[in-house]
SEKOL-828183 format. One line per 8 residues: number of its first residue (from 1); their letters; for each residue x, y, z of N, C-alpha, C. Coordinates in steps of 0.2 Angstrom, whole numbers. Layout:
N
NUM	A	X:Y:Z:X:Y:Z:X:Y:Z  ...
% end
This chain:
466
1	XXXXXXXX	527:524:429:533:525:432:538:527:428  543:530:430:547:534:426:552:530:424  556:527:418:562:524:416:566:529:413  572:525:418:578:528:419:582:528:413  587:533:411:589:532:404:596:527:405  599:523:401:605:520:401:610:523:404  612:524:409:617:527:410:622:524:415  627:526:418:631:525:424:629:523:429
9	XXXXXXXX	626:529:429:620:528:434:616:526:438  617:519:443:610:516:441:606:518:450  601:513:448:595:515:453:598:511:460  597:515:465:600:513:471:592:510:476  592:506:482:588:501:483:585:506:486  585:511:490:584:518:492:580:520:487  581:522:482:577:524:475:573:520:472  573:514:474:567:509:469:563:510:473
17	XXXXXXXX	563:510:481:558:509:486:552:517:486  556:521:485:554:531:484:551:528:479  552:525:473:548:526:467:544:521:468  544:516:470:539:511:474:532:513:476  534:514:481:529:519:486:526:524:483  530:528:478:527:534:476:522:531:471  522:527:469:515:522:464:511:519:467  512:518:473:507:513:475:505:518:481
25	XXXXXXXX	508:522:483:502:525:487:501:530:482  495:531:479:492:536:473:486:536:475  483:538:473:477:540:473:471:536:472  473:532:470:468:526:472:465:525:479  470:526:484:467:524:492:463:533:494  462:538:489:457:541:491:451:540:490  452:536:487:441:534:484:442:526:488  447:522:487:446:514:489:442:515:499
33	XXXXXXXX	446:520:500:444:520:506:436:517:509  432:523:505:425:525:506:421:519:503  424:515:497:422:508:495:421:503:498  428:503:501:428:496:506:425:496:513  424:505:516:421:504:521:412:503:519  410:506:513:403:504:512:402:495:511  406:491:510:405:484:511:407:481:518  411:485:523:414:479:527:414:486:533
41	XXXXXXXX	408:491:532:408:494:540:415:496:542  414:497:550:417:499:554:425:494:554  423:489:550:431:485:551:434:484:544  435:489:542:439:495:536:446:493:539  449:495:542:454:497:544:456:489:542  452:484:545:455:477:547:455:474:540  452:477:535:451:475:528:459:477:524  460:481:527:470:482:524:475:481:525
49	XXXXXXXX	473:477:532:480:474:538:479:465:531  474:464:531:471:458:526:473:458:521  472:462:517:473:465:511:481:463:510  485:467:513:492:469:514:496:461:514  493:456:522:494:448:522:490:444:514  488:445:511:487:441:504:492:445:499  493:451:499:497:454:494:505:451:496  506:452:503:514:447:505:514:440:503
57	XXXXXXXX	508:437:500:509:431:500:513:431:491  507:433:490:505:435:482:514:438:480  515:442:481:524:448:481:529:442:481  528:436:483:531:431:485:534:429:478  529:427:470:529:426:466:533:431:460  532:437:465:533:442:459:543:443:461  542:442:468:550:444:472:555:438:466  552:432:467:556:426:463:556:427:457
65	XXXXXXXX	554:430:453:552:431:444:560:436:447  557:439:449:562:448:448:569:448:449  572:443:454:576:440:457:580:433:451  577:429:448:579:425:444:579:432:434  575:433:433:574:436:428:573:444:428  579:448:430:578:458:432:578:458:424  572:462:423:573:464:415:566:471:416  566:476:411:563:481:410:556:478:407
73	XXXXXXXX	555:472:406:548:470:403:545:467:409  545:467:415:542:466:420:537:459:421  530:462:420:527:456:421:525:452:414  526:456:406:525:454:402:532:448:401  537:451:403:544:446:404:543:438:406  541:439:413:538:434:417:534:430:416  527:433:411:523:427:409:527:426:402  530:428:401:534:424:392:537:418:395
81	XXXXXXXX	541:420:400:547:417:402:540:410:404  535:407:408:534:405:412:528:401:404  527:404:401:520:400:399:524:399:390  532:403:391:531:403:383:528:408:376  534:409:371:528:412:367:523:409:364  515:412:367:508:408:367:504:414:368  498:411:365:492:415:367:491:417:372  492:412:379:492:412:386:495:417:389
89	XXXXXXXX	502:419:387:505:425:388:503:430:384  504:432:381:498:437:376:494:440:379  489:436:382:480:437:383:485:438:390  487:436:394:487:439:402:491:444:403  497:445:398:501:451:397:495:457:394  489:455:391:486:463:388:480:462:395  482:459:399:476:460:405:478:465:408  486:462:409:490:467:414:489:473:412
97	XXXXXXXX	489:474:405:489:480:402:483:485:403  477:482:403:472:483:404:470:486:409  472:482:414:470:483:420:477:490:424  481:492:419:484:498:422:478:502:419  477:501:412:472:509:408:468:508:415  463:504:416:457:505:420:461:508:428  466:507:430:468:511:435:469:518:434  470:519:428:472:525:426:466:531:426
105	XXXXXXXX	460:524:425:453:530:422:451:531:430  453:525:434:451:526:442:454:533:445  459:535:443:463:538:447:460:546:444  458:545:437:457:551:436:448:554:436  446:549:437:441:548:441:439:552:447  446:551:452:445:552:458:448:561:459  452:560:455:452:568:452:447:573:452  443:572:448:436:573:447:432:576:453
113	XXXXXXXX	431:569:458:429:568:463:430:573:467  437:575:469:439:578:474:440:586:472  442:585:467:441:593:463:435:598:464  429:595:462:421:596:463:422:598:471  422:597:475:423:598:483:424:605:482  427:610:478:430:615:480:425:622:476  419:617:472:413:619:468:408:619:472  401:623:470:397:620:472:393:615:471
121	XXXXXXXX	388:613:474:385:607:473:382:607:466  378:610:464:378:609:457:380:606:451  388:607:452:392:603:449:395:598:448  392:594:453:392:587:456:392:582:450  389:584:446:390:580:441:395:579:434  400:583:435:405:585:430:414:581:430  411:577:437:417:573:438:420:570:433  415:566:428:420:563:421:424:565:419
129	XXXXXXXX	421:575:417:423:578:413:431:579:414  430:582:422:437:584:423:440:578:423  440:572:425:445:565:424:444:566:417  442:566:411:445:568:404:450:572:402  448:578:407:453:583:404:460:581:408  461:582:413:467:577:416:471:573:413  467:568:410:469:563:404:473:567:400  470:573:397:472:576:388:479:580:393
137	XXXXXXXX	478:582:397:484:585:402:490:582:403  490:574:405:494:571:405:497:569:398  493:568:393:496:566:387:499:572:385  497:578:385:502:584:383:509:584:389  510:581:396:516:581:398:519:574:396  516:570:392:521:565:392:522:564:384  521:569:380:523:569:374:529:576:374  530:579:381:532:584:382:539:581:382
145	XXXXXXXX	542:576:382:547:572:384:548:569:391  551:564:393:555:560:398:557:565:404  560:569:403:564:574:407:558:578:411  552:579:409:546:585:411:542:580:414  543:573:412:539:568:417:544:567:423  549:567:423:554:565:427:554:570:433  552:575:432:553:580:435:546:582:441  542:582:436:534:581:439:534:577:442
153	XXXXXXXX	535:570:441:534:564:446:538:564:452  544:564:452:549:566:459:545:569:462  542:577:462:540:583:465:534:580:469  530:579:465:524:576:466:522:570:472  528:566:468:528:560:474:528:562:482  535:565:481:538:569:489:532:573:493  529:578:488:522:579:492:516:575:493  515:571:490:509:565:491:512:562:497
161	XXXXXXXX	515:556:497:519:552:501:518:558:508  523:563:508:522:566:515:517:570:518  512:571:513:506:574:516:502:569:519  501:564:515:496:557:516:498:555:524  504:554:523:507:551:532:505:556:535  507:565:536:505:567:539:498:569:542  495:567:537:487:568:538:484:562:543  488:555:541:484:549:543:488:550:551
169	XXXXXXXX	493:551:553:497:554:558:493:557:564  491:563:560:491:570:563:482:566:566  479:564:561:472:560:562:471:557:567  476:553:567:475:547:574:476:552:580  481:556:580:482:558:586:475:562:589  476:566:586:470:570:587:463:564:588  460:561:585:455:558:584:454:554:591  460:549:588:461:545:594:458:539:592
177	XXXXXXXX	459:532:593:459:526:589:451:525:589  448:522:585:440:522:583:439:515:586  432:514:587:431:507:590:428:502:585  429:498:585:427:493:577:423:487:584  417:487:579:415:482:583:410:477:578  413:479:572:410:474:565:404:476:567  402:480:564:395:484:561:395:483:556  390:480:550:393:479:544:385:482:543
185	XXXXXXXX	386:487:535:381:488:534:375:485:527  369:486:531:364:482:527:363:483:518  366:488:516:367:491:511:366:486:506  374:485:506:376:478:502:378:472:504  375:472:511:376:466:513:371:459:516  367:463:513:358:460:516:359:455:511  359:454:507:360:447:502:364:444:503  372:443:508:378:441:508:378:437:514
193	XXXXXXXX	378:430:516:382:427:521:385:432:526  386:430:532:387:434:538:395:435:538  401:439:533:408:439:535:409:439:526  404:438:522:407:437:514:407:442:514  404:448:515:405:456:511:413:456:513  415:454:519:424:455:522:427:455:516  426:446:515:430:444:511:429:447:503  425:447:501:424:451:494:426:459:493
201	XXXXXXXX	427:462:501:429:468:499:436:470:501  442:463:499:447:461:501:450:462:494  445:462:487:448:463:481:450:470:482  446:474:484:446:482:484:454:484:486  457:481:492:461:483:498:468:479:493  467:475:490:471:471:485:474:475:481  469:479:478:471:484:474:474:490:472  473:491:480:475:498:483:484:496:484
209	XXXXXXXX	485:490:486:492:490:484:495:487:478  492:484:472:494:485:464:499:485:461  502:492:465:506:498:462:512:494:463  513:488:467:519:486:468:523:482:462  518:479:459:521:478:451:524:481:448  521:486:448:528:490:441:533:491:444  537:491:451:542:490:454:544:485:451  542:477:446:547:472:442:549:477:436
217	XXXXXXXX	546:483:434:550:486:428:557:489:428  559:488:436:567:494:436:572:488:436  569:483:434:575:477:433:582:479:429  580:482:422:587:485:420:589:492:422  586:495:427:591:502:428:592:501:437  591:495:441:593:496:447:599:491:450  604:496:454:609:492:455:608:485:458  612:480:457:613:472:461:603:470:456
225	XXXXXXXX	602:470:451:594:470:449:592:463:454  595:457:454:596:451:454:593:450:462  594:455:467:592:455:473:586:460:475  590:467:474:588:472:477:579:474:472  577:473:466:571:473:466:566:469:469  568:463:472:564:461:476:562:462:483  569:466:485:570:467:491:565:476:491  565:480:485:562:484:486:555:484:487
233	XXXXXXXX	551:477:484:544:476:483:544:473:490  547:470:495:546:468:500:545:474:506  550:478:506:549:485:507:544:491:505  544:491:499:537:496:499:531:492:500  529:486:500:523:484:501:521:486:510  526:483:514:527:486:522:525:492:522  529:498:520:528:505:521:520:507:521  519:504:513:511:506:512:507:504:518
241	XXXXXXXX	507:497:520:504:495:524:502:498:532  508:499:534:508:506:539:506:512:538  507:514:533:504:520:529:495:521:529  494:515:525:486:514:524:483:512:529  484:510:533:481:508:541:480:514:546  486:516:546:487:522:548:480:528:549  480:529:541:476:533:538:469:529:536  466:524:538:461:520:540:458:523:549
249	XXXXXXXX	462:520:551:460:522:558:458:529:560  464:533:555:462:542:555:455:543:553  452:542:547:446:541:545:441:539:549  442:534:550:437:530:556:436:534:563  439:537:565:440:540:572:437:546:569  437:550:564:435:556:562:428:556:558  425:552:558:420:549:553:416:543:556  407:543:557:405:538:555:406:534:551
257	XXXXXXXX	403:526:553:402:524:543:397:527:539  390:529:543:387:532:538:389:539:533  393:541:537:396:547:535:403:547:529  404:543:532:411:539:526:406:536:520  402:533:520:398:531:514:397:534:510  393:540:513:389:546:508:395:550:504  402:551:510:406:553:504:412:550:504  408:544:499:414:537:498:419:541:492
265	XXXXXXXX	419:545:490:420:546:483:427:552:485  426:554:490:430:559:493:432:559:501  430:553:505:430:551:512:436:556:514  443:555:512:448:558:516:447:566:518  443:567:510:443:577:513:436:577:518  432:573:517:425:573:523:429:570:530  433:567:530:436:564:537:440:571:539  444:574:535:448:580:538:444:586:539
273	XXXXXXXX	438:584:540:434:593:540:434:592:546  430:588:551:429:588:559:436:587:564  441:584:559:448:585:563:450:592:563  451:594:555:458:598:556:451:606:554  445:605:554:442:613:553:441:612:543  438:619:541:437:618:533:444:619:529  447:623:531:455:622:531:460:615:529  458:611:533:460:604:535:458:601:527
281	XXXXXXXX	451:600:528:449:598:521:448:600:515  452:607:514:452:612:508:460:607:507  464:609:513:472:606:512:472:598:508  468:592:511:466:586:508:465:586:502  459:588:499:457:589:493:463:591:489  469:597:490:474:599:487:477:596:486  480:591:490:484:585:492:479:578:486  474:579:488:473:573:481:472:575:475
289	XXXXXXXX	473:580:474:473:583:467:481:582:464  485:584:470:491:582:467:492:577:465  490:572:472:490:564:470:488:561:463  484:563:462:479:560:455:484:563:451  484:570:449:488:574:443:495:570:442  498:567:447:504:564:446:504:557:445  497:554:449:497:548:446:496:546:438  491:550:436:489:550:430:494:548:425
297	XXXXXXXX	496:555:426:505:555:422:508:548:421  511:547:430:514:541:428:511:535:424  504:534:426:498:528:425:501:528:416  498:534:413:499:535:407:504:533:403  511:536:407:520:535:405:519:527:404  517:522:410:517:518:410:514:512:405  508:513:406:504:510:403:505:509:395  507:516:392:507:517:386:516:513:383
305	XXXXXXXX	521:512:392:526:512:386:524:503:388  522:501:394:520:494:392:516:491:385  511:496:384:510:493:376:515:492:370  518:499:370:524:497:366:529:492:365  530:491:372:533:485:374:531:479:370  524:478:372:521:470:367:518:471:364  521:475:359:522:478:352:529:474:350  533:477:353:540:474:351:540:466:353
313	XXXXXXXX	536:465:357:538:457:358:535:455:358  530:455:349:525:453:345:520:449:347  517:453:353:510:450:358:505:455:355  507:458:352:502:465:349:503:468:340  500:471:336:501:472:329:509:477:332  512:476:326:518:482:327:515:488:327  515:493:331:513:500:331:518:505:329  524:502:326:528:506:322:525:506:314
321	XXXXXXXX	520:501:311:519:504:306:515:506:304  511:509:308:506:515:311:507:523:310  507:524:303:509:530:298:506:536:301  509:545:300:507:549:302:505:549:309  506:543:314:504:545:321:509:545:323  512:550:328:518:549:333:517:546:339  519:541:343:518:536:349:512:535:347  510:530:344:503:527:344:501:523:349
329	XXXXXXXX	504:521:353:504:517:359:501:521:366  503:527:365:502:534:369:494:536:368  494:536:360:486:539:359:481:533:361  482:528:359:479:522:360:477:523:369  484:521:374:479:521:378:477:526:381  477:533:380:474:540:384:467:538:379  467:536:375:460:534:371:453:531:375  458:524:376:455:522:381:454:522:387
337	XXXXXXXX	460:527:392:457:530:399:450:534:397  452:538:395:444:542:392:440:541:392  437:533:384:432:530:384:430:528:393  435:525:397:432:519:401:430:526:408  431:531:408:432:538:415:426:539:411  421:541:405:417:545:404:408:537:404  411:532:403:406:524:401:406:524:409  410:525:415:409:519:422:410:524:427
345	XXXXXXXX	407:524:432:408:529:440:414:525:443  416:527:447:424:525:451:422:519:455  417:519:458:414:509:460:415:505:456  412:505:449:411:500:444:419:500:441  423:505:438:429:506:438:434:501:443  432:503:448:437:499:452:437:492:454  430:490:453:428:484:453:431:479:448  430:484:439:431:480:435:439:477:435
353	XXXXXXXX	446:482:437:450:483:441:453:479:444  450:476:449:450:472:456:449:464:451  445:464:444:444:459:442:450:455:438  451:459:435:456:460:429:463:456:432  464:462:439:471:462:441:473:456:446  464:451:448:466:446:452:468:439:450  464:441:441:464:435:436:471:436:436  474:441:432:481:442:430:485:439:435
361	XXXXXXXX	485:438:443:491:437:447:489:431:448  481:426:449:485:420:448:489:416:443  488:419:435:491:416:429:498:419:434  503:424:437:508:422:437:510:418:441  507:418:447:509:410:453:509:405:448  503:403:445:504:397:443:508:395:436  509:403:430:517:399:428:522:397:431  522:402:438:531:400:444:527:393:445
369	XXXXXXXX	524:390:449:524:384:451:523:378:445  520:380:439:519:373:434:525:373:428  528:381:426:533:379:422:539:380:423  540:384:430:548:385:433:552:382:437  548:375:439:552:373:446:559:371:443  562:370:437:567:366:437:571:375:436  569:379:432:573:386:432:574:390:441  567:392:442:569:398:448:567:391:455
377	XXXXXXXX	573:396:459:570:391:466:569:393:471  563:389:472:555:394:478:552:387:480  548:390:485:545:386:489:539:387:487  535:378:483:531:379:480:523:379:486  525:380:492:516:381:495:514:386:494  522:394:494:518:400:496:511:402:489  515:399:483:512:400:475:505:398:478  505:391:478:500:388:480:492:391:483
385	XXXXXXXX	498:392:490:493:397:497:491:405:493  493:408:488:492:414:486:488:412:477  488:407:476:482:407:471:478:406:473  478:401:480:470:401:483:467:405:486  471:412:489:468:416:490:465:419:487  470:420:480:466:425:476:459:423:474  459:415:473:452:413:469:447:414:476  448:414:483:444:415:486:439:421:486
393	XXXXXXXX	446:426:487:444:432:486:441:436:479  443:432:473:439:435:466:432:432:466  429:425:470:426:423:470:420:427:473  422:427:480:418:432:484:415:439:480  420:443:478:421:447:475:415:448:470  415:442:465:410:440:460:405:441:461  403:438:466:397:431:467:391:438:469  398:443:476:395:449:478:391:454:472
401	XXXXXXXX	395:456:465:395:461:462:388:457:457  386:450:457:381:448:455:375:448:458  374:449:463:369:451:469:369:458:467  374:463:466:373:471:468:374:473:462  376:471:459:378:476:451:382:471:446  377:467:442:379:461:438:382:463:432  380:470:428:384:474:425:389:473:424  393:474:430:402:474:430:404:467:427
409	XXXXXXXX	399:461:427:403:457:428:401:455:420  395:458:416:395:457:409:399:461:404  402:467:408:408:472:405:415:468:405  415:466:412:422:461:412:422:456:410  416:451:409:418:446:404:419:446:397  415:455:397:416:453:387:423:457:387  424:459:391:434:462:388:438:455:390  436:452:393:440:446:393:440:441:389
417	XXXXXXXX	433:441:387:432:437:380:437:442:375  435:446:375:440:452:368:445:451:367  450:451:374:456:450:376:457:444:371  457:439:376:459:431:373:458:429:364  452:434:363:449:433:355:454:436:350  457:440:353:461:445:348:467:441:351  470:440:356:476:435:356:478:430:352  471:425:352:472:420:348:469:420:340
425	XXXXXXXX	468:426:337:469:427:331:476:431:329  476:436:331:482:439:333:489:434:332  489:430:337:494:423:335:494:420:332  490:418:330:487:411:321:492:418:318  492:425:318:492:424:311:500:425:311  505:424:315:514:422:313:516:417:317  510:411:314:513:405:319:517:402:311  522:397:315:522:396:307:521:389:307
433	XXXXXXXX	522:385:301:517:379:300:519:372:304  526:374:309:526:369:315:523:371:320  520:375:321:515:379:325:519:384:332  526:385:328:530:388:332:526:397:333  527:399:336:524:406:338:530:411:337  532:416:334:537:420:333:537:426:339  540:427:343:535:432:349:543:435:350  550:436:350:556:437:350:555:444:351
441	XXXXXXXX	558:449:356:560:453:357:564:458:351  565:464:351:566:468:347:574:467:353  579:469:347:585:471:351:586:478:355  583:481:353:582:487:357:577:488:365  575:483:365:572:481:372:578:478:377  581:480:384:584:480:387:582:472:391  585:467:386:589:460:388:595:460:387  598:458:388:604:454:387:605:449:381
449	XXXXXXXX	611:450:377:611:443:372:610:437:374  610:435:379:609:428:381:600:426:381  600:432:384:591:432:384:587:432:378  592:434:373:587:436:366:587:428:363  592:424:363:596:417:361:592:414:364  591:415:371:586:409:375:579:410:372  576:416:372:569:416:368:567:417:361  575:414:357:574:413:350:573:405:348
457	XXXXXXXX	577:402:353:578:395:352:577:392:359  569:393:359:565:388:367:562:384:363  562:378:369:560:372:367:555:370:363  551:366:360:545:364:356:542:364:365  545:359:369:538:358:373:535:364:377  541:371:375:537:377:380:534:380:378  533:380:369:530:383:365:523:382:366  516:383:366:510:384:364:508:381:358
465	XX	504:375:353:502:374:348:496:378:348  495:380:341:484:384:341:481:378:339
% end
C-alpha cells in the first residue's frame, strides 16, 4: 500500500476505501477462486458470503485498535499496545510480516499462472519463473522511488477494481444464476466428515479478504484517523463482498465444477472463454496480469516497509547497520518472495498463508479482550465470537491439510517454530537485568510525543519477563 507523504494533505474517507479495495480485491481472488471451489463444490459462491460474516466479526477488533490507537504502524502498533514490549508481540508482528511475503509469492504465482494462458502448453511449467521475474520487476519499481509506485498503483488499481466488476457483472447477466445444490467433490473430501471441507475451505475465502489490514496502516495520513479508518475497513470489506460473490456466481454459471477444478489455477480466464468468446478470455488474463503486476508492487512496497518498521521498533536487528546495502529490508524480503514462488505451487502457498494469517488474528482479539478492556471500549463477546471462529476454522482447516498434504503443516510449523526462536533470542539479547525489554520506537516513525512517553515508561506488569 502506498504511504502518503506528510503533507497538508490528508487522506479523505473516499481515498482510504479506493485504496482499500484496491488491496484487497488483488489478485489473490484469481486463483482463491478455483481452490475453494475444488474443496466445497458447487457452494463456492456460499463459501465467500461465509468468509465475508467471519471477517465482519474478526474487522470488529481491528476497527477498535484503529479507532482508539490511528498510527502508521498498524498491526505491529496494536500488538505492542496490547501484549507490550515482549516476545509475544515480536513473534506475531514477524507473522504478520510473513504472512504478507507469502501473499506476495501467491500473487506472483498467479501471475505466472495466468500469463502461461497466452503460451502454449508446453510451457506450463514455467510459472515459477515468471512469478520470480515479477518479483525482480517490482523491486526495480520500488527502488525507482515513491512517486513511480504511486503512480503505478493508482492506474492499476482503477483498471482492476473496474474490470473485475465488470467481468463478474457482465457474467451473471449473460450466464444467469448457477444452481448450487452442494455437490461436494470426492477429491478432497472423501476422508472429511460430511460439511468439514465447507468449513476448512472458509480459511481460503478468509484470505481472500486480508487486504483489509493494511487499511490500519493510513492511521497517520487519513483525515478524522480516530473514526474514519474504521469506517473505511467497514466499507471496503462490504464492497469486496459484493464484488466476490458477484464474480462467484459469474464463474459458477459459466463453468462446471469439474471444469473450474482442472483450471483452478486460472478459473476466471477458463469461466470467461464460454461467456464472452476467446476474446473474453484473452481480455481476463490481461486483467489479471495487471492485477498481479500491481499487486506485487504494492505487496513488496508494503511488506518491506513493515519490516523496517520493526527494525525501528526494535522487534528485529537494526537494518540500518547493514553496510553497503541500500533498503536492506527491501532486498531481504523480495529475497524471500522468490525463495517461497520458486519451493511451493499456489495451493500449498495459499494454505501456508490462510495459516499464518488466522494464527495472527486471533493473538489480536485476544490482546483487545485480555489487555485492553480498561483502555479501548468494545463489546467483549464480538472478540470472543471471532476468536472462536477462527480456531474453528484453522482447525478444520488443519486437520483437512493433514489428511491431503501434511507438508504444509510441517513447513508451517517449522517457520513458526523459527519465528518465536529468533524472537526470543532476539529479545534476551536488550533485556536488561530487570527484565524490562527496550522495544521504543525510533522518533521518526509517525507517533505522536505522547505515544513515544507512554511506550517508554509502561508498566512493570505490561512488560513481558524471559
Amino acid at each position: 500500500m502506498k504511504e502518503l507523504k506528510k503533507t497538508n494533505q490528508k487522506l479523505s474517507l473516499l481515498g482510504s476505501v479506493s485504496l482499500g479495495t484496491g488491496v484487497m480485491i488483488g489478485a489473490g481472488i484469481f486463483v482463491l477462486m478455483g481452490q475453494i471451489a475444488e474443496l466445497v463444490g458447487d457452494l463456492f459462491p456460499i463459501a465467500f458470503i461465509a468468509g465475508a460474516v467471519i471477517v465482519g466479526f474478526s474487522s470488529y477488533s481491528y476497527v477498535k485498535f484503529s479507532n482508539a490507537y490511528p498510527s502508521s504502524g498498524g498491526v505491529a502498533k496494536f500488538l505492542t499496545k496490547a501484549y507490550g514490549p515482549s516476545t509475544t508481540a515480536g513473534s506475531f508482528s514477524l507473522l504478520m510480516y510473513v504472512s504478507m511475503v507469502v501473499a506476495e509469492s501467491l500473487v506472483a504465482g498467479t501471475f505466472g499462472a495466468y500469463a502461461l494462458r497466452l503460451f502454449p502448453q508446453e510451457y506450463a511449467g514455467y510459472a515459477s519463473i515468471l512469478g520470480v521475474l515479477l518479483i525482480a520487476v517490482a523491486y526495480i519499481v520500488n527502488i525507482s522511488g515513491n512517486k513511480v509506485i504511486e503512480v503505478t498503483a493508482t492506474f492499476t488499481a482503477i483498471i482492476k477494481i473496474a474490470g473485475i466488476a465488470l467481468l463478474a457483472i457482465s457474467g451473471l447477466i449473460i450466464s444467469g444464476l448457477p444452481t448450487i445444490t452442494g455437490n461436494y467433490m470426492a477429491t478432497n473430501s472423501q476422508s472429511l466428515p460430511e460439511g468439514f471441507g465447507f468449513i476448512a475451505a472458509l480459511a481460503l475465502s478468509i484470505l481472500a479478504y486480508k487486504g483489509f489490514t493494511t487499511i490500519t496502516n493510513q492511521g497517520g495520513d487519513i483525515v478524522n484517523p480516530h473514526k474514519n479508518v474504521g469506517r473505511s475497513i467497514i466499507i471496503s470489506i462490504a464492497i469486496c463482498t459484493v464484488i466476490y460473490v458477484i464474480l462467484a456466481l459469474s464463474v459458477a454459471g459459466g463453468l462446471s465444477i469439474e471444469e473450474i477444478i482442472i483450471a483452478k489455477d486460472y478459473a476466471l480466464a477458463a469461466a470467461a472463454k464460454p461467456v464472452f468468446g476467446e476474446w473474453g478470455s484473452i481480455l481476463t488474463i490481461f486483467l489479471a496480469i495487471i492485477a498481479t503486476v500491481s499487486g506485487v508492487i504494492a505487496s513488496v512496497y508494503s511488506a518491506s516497509r513493515m519490516l523496517g518498521m520493526l527494525s525501528k521498533m526494535k522487534q528485529v536487528p537494526d537494518l540500518n547497520r547493514v553496510k553497503n546495502i541500500k533498503n536492506p529490508a527491501l532486498i531481504f524480503t523480495v529475497a524471500l518472495a522468490i525463495l517461497l514462488t520458486i519451493l511451493f505451487d499456489l495451493t500449498r502457498i495459499a494454505s501456508i498463508g490462510a495459516i499464518f494469517y488466522l494464527i495472527m488474528d486471533i493473538s489480536i482479539h485476544w490482546g483487545l479482550f485480555r489487555h485492553l478492556k480498561k483502555e479501548v471500549k468494545f463489546n467483549p463477546i464480538i472478540p470472543i465470537i471471532a476468536i472462536l471462529l477462527d480456531i474453528v476454522v484453522l482447525a478444520a482447516f488443519i486437520y483437512m491439510k493433514y489428511l491431503n498434504d501434511p507438508f504444509v503443516l510441517i513447513v508451517a510449523g517449522i517457520g513458526f517454530i523459527l519465528i518465536f526462536l529468533f524472537q526470543y533470542l532476539f529479545m534476551k539479547s536488550h533485556t536488561d537485568k530487570d527484565g524490562n525489554m527496550h522495544m521504543e520506537m525510533e522518533m521518526d516513525m509517525e507517533m505522536d510525543e505522547n505515544e513515544m512517553k507512554a511506550m517508554k515508561g509502561m508498566d512493570n506488569d505490561e512488560t513481558m519477563k524471559m
